[in-house]
C-alpha positions as CSV (number, residue, x, y, z in Angstrom):
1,X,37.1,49.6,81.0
2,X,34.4,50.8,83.8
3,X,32.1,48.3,83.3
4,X,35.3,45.9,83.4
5,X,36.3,47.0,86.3
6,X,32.9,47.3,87.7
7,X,31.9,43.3,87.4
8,X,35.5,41.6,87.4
9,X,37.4,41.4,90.7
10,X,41.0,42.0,90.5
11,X,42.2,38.8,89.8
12,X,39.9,37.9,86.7
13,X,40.5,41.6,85.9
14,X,44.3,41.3,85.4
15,X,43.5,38.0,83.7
16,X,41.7,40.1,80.9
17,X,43.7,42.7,80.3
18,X,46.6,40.5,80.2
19,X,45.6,40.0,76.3
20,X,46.0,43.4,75.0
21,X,43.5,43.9,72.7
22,X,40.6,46.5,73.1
23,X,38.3,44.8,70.7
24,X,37.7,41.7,72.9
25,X,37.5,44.2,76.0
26,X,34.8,45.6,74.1
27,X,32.6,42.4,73.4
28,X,33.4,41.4,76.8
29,X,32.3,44.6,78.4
30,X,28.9,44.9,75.8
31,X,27.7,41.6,76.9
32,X,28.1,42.5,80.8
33,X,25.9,45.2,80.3
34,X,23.5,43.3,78.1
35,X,23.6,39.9,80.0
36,X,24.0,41.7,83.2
37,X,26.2,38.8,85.3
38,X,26.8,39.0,89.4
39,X,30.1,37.7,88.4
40,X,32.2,37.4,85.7
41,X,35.5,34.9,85.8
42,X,37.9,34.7,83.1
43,X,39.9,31.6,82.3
44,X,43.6,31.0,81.4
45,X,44.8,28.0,80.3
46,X,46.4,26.6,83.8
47,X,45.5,23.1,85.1
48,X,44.2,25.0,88.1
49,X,41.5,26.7,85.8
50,X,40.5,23.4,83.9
51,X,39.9,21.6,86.8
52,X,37.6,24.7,87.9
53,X,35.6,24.5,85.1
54,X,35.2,20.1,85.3
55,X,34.7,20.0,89.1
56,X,32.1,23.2,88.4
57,X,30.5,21.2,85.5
58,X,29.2,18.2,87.6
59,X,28.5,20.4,90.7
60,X,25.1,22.7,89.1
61,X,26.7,23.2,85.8
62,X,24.5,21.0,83.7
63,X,26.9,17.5,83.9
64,X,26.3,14.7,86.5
65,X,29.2,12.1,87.6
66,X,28.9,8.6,86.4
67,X,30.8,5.6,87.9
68,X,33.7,5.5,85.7
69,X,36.4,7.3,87.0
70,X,35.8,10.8,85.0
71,X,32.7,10.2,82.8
72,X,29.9,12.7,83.1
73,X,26.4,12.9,81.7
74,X,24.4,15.8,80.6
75,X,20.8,15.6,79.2
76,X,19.2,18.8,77.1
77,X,15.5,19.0,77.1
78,X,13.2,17.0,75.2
79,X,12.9,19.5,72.7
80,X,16.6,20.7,72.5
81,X,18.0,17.3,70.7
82,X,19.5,18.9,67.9
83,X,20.9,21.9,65.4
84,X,18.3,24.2,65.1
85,X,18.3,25.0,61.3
86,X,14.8,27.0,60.9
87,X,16.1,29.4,63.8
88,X,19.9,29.2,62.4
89,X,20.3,31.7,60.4
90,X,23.1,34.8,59.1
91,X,22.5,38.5,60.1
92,X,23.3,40.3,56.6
93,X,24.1,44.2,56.3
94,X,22.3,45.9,53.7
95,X,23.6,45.4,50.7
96,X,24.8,41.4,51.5
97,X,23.0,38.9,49.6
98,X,23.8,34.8,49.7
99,X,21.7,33.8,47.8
100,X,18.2,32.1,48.4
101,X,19.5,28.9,49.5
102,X,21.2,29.8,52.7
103,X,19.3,31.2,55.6
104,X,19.6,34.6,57.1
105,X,17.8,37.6,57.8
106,X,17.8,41.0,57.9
107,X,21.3,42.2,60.6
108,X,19.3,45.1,62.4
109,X,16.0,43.1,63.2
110,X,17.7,39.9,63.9
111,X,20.1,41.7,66.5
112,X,17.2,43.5,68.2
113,X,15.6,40.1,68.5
114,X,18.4,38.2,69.6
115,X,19.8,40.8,72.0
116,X,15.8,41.1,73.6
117,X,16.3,37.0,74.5
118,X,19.8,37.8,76.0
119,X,19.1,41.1,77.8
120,X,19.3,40.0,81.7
121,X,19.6,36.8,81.0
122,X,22.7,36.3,83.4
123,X,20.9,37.9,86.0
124,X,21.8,36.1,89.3
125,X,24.3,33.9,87.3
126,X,28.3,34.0,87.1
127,X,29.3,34.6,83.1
128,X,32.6,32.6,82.2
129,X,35.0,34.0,79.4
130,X,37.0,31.4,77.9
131,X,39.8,31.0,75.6
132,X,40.3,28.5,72.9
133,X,42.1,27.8,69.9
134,X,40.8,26.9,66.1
135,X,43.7,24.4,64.6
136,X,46.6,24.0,66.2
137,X,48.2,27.1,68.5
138,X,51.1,28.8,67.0
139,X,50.5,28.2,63.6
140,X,49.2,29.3,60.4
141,X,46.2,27.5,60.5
142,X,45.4,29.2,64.2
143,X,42.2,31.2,64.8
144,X,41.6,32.2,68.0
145,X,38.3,32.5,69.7
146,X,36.6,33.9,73.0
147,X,33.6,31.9,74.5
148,X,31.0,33.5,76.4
149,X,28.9,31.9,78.1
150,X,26.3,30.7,81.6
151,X,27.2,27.6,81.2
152,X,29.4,25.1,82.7
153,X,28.8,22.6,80.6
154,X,29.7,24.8,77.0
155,X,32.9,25.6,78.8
156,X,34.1,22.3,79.9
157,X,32.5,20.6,76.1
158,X,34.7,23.3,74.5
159,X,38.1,22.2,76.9
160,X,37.3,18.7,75.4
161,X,37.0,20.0,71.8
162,X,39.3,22.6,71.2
163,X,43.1,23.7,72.2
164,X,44.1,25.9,74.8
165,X,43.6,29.3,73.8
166,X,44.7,31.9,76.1
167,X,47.9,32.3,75.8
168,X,47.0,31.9,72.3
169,X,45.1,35.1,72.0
170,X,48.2,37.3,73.6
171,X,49.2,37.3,70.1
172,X,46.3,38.6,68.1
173,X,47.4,41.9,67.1
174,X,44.7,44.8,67.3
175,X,43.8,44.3,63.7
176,X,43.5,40.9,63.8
177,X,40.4,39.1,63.1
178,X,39.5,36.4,66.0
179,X,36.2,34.9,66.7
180,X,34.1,35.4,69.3
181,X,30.8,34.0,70.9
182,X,27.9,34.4,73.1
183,X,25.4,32.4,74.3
184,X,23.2,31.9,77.2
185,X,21.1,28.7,78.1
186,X,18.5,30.9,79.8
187,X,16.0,29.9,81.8
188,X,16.5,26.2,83.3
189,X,14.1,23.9,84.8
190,X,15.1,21.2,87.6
191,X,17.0,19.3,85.2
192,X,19.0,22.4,84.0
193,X,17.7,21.8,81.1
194,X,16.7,25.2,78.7
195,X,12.9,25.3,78.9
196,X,12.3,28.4,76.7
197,X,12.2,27.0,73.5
198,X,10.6,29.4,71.5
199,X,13.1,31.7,72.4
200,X,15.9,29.5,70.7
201,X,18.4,31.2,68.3
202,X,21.7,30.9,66.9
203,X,22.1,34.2,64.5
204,X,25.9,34.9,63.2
205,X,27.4,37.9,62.2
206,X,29.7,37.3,59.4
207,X,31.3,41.0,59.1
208,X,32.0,40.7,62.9
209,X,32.7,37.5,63.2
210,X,30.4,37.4,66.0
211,X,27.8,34.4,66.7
212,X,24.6,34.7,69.3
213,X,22.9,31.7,70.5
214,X,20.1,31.9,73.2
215,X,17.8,29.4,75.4
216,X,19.3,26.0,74.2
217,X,22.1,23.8,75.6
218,X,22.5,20.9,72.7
219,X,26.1,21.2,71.8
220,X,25.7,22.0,68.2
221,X,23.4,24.9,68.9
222,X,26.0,26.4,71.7
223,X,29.2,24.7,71.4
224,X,30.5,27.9,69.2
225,X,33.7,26.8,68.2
226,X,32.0,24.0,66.2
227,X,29.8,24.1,63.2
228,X,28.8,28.2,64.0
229,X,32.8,28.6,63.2
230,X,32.8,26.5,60.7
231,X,30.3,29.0,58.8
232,X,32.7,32.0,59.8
233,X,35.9,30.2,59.2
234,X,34.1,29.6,55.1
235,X,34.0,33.3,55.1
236,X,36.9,34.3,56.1
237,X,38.6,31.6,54.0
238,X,37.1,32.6,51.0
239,X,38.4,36.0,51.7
240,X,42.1,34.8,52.3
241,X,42.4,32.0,49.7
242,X,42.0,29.0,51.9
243,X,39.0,26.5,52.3
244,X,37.2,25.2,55.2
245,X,35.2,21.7,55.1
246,X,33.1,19.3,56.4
247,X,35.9,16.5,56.3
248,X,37.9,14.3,58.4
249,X,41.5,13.7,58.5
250,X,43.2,10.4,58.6
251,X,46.4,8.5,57.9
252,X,45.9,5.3,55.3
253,X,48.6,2.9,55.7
254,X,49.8,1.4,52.6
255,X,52.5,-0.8,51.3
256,X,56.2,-0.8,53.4
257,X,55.3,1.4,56.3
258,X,53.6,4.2,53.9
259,X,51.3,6.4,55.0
260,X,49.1,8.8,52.7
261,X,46.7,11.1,54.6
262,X,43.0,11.8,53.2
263,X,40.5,14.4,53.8
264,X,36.6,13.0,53.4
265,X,33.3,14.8,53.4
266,X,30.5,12.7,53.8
267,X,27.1,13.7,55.0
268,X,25.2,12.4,58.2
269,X,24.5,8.8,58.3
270,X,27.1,8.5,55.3
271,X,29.8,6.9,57.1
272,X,32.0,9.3,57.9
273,X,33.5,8.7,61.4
274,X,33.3,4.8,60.7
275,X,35.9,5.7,57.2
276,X,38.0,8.5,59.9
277,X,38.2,5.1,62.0
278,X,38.8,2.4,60.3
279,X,40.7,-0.6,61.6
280,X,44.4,-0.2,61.2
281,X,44.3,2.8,60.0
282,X,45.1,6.6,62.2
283,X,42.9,9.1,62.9
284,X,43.8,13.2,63.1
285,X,40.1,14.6,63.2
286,X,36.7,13.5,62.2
287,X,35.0,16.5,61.2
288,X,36.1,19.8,60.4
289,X,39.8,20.5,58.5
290,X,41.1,23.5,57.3
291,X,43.5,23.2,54.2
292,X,45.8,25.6,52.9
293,X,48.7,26.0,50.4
294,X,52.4,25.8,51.4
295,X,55.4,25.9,49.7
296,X,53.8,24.2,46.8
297,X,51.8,21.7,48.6
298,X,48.1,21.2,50.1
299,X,48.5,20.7,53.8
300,X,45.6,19.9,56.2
301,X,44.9,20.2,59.9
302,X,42.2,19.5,62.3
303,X,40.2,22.4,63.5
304,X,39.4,20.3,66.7
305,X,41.6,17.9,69.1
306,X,38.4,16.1,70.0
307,X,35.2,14.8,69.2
308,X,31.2,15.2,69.4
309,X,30.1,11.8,68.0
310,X,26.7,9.9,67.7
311,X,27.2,7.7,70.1
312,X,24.0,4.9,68.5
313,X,25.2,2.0,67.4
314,X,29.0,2.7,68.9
315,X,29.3,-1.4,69.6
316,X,32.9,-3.6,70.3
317,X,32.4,-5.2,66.9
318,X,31.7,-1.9,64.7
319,X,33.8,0.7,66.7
320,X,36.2,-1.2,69.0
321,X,38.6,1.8,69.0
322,X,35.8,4.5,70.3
323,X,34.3,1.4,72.6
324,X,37.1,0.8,74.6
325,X,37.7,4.6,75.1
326,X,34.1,4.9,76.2
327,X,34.2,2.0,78.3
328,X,37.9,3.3,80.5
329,X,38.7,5.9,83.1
330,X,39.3,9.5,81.4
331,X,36.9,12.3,80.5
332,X,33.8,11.9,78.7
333,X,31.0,13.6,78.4
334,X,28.0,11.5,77.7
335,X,24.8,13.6,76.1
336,X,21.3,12.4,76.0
337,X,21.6,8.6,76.9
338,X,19.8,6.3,79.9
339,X,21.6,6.4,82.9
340,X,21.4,3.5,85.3
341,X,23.0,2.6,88.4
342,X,25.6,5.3,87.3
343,X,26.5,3.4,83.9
344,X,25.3,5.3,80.6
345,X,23.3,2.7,77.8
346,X,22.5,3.5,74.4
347,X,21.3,2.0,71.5
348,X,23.2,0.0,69.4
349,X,25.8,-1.2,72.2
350,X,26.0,-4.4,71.4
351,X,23.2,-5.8,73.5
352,X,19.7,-4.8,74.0
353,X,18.9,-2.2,76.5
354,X,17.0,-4.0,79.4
355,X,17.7,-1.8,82.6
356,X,15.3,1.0,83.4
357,X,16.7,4.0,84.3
358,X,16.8,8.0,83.3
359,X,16.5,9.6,80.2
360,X,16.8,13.3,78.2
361,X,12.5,12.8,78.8
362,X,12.5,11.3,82.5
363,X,12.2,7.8,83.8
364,X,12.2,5.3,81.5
365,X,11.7,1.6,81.4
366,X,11.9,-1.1,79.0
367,X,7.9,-1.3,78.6
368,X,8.1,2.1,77.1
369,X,8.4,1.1,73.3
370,X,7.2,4.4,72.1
371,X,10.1,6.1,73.8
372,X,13.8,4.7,73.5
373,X,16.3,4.5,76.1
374,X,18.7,7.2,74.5
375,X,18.2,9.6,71.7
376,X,18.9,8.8,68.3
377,X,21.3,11.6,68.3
378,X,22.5,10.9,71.9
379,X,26.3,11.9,71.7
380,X,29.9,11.3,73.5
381,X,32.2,14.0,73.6
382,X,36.2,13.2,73.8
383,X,39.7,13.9,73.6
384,X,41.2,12.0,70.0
385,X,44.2,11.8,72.7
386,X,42.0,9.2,74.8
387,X,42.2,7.2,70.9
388,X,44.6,4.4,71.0
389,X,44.7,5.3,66.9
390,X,45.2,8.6,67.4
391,X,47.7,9.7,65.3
392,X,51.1,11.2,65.7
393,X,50.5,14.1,63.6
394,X,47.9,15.3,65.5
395,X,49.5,19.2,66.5
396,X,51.9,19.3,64.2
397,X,51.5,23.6,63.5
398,X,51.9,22.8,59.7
399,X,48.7,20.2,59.1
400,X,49.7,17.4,56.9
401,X,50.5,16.9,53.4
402,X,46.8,16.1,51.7
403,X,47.4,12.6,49.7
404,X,43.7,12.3,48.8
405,X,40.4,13.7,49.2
406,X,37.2,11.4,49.1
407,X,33.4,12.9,49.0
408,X,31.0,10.3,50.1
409,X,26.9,10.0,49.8
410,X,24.1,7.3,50.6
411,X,22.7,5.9,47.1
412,X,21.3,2.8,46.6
413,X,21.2,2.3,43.2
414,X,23.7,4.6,41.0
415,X,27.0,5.1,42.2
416,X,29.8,2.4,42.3
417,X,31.6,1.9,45.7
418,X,34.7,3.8,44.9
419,X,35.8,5.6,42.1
420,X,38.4,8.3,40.9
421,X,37.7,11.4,39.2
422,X,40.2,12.0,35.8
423,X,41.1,15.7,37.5
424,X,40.9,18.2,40.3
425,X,38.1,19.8,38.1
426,X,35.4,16.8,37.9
427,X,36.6,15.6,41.6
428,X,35.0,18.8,42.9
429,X,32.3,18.9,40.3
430,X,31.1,15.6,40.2
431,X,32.4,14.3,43.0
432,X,31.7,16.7,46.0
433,X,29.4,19.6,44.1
434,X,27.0,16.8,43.0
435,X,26.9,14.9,46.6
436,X,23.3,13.1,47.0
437,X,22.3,11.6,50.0
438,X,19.3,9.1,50.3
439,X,17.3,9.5,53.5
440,X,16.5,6.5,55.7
441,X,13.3,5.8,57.3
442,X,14.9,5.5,60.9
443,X,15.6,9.8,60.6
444,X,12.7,11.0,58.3
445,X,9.1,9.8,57.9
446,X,10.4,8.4,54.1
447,X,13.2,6.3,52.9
448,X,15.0,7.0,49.7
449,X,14.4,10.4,49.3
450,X,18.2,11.8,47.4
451,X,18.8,15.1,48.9
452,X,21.4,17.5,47.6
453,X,24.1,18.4,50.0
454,X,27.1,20.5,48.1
455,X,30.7,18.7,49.2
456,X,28.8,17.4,52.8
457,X,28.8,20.9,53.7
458,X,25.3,22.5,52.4
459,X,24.4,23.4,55.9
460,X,27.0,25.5,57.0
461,X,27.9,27.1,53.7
462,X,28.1,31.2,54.5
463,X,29.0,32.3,50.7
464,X,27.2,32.2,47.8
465,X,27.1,28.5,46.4
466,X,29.1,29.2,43.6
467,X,31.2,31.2,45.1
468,X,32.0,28.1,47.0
469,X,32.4,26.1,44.4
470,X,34.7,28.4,42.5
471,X,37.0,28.8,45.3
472,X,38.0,24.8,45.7
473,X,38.2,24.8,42.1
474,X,40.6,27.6,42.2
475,X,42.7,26.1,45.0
476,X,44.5,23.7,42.9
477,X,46.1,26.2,40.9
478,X,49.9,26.8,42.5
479,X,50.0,23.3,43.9
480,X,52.5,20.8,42.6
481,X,51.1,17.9,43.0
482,X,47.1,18.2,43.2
483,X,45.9,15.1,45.4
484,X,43.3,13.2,43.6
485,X,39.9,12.7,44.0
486,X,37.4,10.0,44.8
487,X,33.7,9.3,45.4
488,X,32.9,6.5,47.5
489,X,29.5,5.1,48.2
490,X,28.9,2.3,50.9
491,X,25.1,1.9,50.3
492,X,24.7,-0.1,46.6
493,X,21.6,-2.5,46.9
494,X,21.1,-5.5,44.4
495,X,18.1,-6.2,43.0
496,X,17.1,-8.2,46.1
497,X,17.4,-5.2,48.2
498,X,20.1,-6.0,50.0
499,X,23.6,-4.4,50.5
500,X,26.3,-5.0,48.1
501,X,28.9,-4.0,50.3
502,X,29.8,-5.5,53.7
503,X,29.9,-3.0,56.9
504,X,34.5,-3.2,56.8
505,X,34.1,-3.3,53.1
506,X,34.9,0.6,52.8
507,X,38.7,-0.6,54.0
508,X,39.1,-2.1,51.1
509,X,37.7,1.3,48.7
510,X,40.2,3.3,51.0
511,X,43.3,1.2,51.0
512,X,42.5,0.6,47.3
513,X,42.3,4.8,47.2
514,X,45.3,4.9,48.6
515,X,47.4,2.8,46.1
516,X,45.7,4.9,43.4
517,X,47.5,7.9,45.0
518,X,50.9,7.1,44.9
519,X,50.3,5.1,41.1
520,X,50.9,1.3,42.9
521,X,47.8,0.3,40.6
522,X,46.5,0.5,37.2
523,X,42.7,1.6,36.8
524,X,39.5,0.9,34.3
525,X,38.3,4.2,32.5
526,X,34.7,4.8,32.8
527,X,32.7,7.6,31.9
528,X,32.9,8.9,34.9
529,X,36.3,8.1,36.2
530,X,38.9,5.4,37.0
531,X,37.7,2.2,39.0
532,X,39.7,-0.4,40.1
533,X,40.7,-4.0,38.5
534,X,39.2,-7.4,40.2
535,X,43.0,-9.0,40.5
536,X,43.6,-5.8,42.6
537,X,40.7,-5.8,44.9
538,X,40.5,-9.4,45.5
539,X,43.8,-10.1,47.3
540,X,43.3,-6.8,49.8
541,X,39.8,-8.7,50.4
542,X,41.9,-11.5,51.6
543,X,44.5,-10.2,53.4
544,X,43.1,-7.5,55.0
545,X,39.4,-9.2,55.9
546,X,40.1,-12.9,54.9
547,X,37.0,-12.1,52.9
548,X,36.8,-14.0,49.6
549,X,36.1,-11.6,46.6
550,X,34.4,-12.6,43.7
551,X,34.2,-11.5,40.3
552,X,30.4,-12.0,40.8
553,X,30.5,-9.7,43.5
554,X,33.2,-7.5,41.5
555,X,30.4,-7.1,38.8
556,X,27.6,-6.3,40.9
557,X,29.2,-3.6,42.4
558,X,31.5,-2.0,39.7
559,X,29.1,-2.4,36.4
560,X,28.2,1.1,35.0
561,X,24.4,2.1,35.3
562,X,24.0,4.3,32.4
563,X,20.1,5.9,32.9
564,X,20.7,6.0,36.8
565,X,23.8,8.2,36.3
566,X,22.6,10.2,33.5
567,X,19.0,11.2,35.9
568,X,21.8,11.7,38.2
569,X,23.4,14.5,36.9
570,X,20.2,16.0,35.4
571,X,19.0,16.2,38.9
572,X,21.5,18.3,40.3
573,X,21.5,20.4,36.9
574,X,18.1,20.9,38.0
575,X,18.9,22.4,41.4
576,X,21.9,24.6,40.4
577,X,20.0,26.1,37.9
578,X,17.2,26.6,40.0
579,X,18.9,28.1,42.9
580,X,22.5,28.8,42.5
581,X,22.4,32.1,40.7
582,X,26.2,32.1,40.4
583,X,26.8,28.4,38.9
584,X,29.8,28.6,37.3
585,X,29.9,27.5,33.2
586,X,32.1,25.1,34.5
587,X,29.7,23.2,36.2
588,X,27.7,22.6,33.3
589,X,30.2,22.2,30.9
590,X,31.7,19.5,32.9
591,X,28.0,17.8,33.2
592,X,27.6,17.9,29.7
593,X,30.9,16.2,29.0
594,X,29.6,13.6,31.1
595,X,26.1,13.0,29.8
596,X,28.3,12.7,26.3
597,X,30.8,10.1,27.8
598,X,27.6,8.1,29.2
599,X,25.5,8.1,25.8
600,X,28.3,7.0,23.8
601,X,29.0,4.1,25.8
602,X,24.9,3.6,26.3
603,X,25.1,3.7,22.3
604,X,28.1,1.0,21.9
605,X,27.2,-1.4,25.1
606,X,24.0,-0.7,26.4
607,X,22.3,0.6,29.8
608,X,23.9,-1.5,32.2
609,X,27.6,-2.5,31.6
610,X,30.2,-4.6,33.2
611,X,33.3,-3.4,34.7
612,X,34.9,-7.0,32.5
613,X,33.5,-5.0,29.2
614,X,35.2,-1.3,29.6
């Protein structure tokens, strides 16, 4: 309480101590004296204290105004485009082992290191504290959180992003658990942009639910309540018999104003914001849910009330929903694109970039082919409220009821477009635990490469993998009705190299999904799961996309490729029993009662099969 009293002037001071909990006093008052601030200012969750930190943001706090009535842009360095995942990594006590496939080190030395970068690292700045809220406030889904921070920018990201807070926090008992943060951009250059590079790290503590992040500003690196919560949220629902995921929440509208809500995890570049919104359709969140049991039932809820999206190839015709948002008064953050004339551009638009202007690198101009105009993983950062689909459901304190739950991957030549598992069992193990992702040559130096990314979540994974996998299967058990699962893939080439599927075909896989779910249609048994019938897909082809379906096209896409499936499953055999210790028999039981499924029908009907054969 000295060093509180010390650093905060009365009025921040009473603004602390108005949450009664010595804990948080404690990491507040432990990173005073390791950051050393002038000035320390706490904020509440009044309008007056939003506006602070938005008007504070634009004016030296690492956002510039744009022309559009509440649109900002911020630029990180040239180097500081993106999660850093070689310097990402768990502090582990002695004694705490995850297994080889998830980074971490060693808790003492990676504190001492991490707390070196941050000692005096405020020096001659003002440190904010900040209040926000995981899920929605007042709820059993709520965790609450405290943000440290130098930078404007974090704090007014994190206001986008997350609830209120504050008040929130008032009712964490003393025994609570709550998250909490710190980070410092540290040293800036005339951009404000963090210039010691080397010195990045992003180190968690996942017995006290503490992350450290130093000397980087890109949003997934700092933004704490984001992915570095997600990885303490997956610990602490293991512990409590919850899960935490990668997915997005929407609301499918079917038949006679229906509406079944889905949860999907689908890893970058998968197609996972375009499926959270699709035309017609509502959206609650787009990438992080929590989902817990209740009164029988699965319920959901978004973790977030905004969102941090790539903001390439965000065009009228692909994303008019997110491009008229974009393009209309209300807050946006803009990160990493080229501004000109006060107007952001980025790739993919919906016309080519020919204005010269400034970039995350400096000037830029439209002879500079080596360079483009915004980074690849340029972003926009929103409020889903600023959505016109946003959807209705949004806060309710009790999630929603989970209709469905679809795991999607980039493979061009195995996996049918949509498909339903035959239980909760092979949904999550050979649907989400067997995820593959192909990479394309526009990201990596090689195209095609499958890489393994457990339920679109491999990254942020902060238990043993199976662990992981034994807790979602486990979280069926006690629920009444257990939503059923499906795999959808939007990437299937034909033999000309050329995709099978159109870009608004994944509509039609979700509404078809969504009939599935409440047993509208009948399905074809393969051996590895129910697809659907052509006189079912072709009229939702018409009606929703006045597309004409035909069986040709049915074929192509639904036929059953025997050897490609089979290498498919020996493949991520291959990698559980290489690196996941803790596999459960499950797993391979269920693959080997696939592989039998496959060679039976290899034996009776060959390698490659029609859908018009099963």
């Amino acid at each position: 309480m000295s060093i509180l009293q010390e650093k905060l002037d009365p009025n921040n001071l009473e603004k602390l101590t108005a949450i009664k909990n010595a804990k948080m006093h404690a990491f507040v008052a432990e990173a005073i004296e390791l950051t050393n601030p002038d000035s320390v200012v706490v904020f509440t969750d009044s309008k007056e204290d939003l506006d602070t930190i938005r008007e504070k943001s634009k004016n030296g706090g690492g956002e510039h105004s744009l022309t559009m009535e509440g649109h900002t842009y911020h630029f990180d360095g040239p180097k500081d485009q993106a999660r850093d995942k070689a310097n990402t990594k768990y502090l582990l006590p002695e004694g705490m082992d995850l297994g080889e496939s998830l980074n971490s080190t060693d808790k003492a030395t990676g504190l001492a290191e991490v707390k070196g970068f941050l000692k005096d690292s405020y020096v001659g700045k003002e440190m904010l504290v900040c209040f926000f809220c995981l899920g929605p406030t007042n709820s059993e889904f709520s965790i609450s959180c405290v943000q440290v921070t130098d930078s404007y920018y974090v704090a007014h990201s994190e206001c986008l992003l997350y609830r209120p807070g504050y008040e929130q926090f008032k009712t964490v008992g003393e025994n609570d658990e709550f998250f909490q943060f710190l980070h410092t951009q540290g040293e800036t250059d005339g951009n404000g942009c963090s210039i010691n590079i080397d010195k990045r790290r992003v180190y968690m503590d996942l017995v006290e639910n503490t992350v450290y992040s130093t000397n980087t500003q890109y949003a997934g690196n700092t933004v704490g309540l984001k992915k570095l919560s997600l990885r303490l949220a997956i610990q602490k629902a293991s512990k409590e018999g919850w899960l935490a995921e990668h997915m997005f929440v929407m609301g499918v509208n079917g038949p006679n104003g229906r509406k079944t809500y889905f949860t999907g995890a689908f890893p970058s570049a998968c197609g996972k914001t375009s499926t959270a919104m699709l035309p017609g359709q509502t959206i609650i969140g787009d990438d992080i849910a929590y989902l817990r049991k209740k009164d029988g039932k699965m319920m959901t809820a978004n973790v977030e009330q905004g969102i941090f999206g790539i903001i390439e190839n965000v065009n009228a015709d692909d994303d008019p929903v997110i491009y008229e948002a974009l393009n209309s008064p209300g807050e946006v953050i803009f990160g990493n694109v080229l501004i000109s004339d006060g107007k952001p551009y980025w790739m993919g638009m919906g016309s080519d970039v020919t204005v010269s202007g400034t970039n995350y690198q400096g000037a830029w101009d439209p002879s500079m082919t080596d360079v483009n105009p915004s980074h690849k993983n340029a972003r926009y950062t929103i409020q889903l409220n600023a959505l016109d689909n946003v959807d209705p459901e949004l806060e309710n304190p009790n999630g929603v009821l989970t209709g469905g739950i679809i795991y999607g991957g980039r493979d061009s030549d195995t996996q049918v477009p949509v498909e339903q598992a035959f239980d909760w069992t092979e949904g999550i193990i050979a649907k989400g635990a067997s995820i593959e992702s192909e990479t394309t040559a526009a990201t990596l130096g090689q195209a095609g490469v499958r890489t393994f990314n457990i339920m679109a979540n491999q990254d942020f994974v902060s238990i043993p993998l199976g662990q992981y996998i034994q807790n979602n299967l486990d979280f069926a058990n006690g629920v009444d009705d257990v939503p059923p699962v499906f795999s959808t893939n939007y990437f299937l080439k034909g033999d000309d190299g050329q995709f099978l599927n159109g870009k608004l075909d994944k509509m039609i896989w979700v509404l078809w999904a969504e009939l599935r779910a409440n047993g509208d249609v009948e399905a074809i048994k393969t051996p590895t799961g129910w697809i659907p019938k052509y006189e079912d897909l072709a009229p939702l082809f018409k009606e929703k996309l006045n597309k004409e379906y035909t069986q040709d096209d049915y074929v192509k896409q639904f036929t059953v490729r025997v050897p490609n499936l089979l290498a498919k499953y020996d493949r991520v055999e291959a990698i559980y029993k290489a690196k996941v210790a803790d596999t459960p028999q499950l797993v391979y039981d269920t693959f080997d009662a696939i592989r039998k499924r496959l060679k039976d029908l290899q034996a009776a009907k060959g390698d490659f099969v029609s859908p018009l054969d099963l």
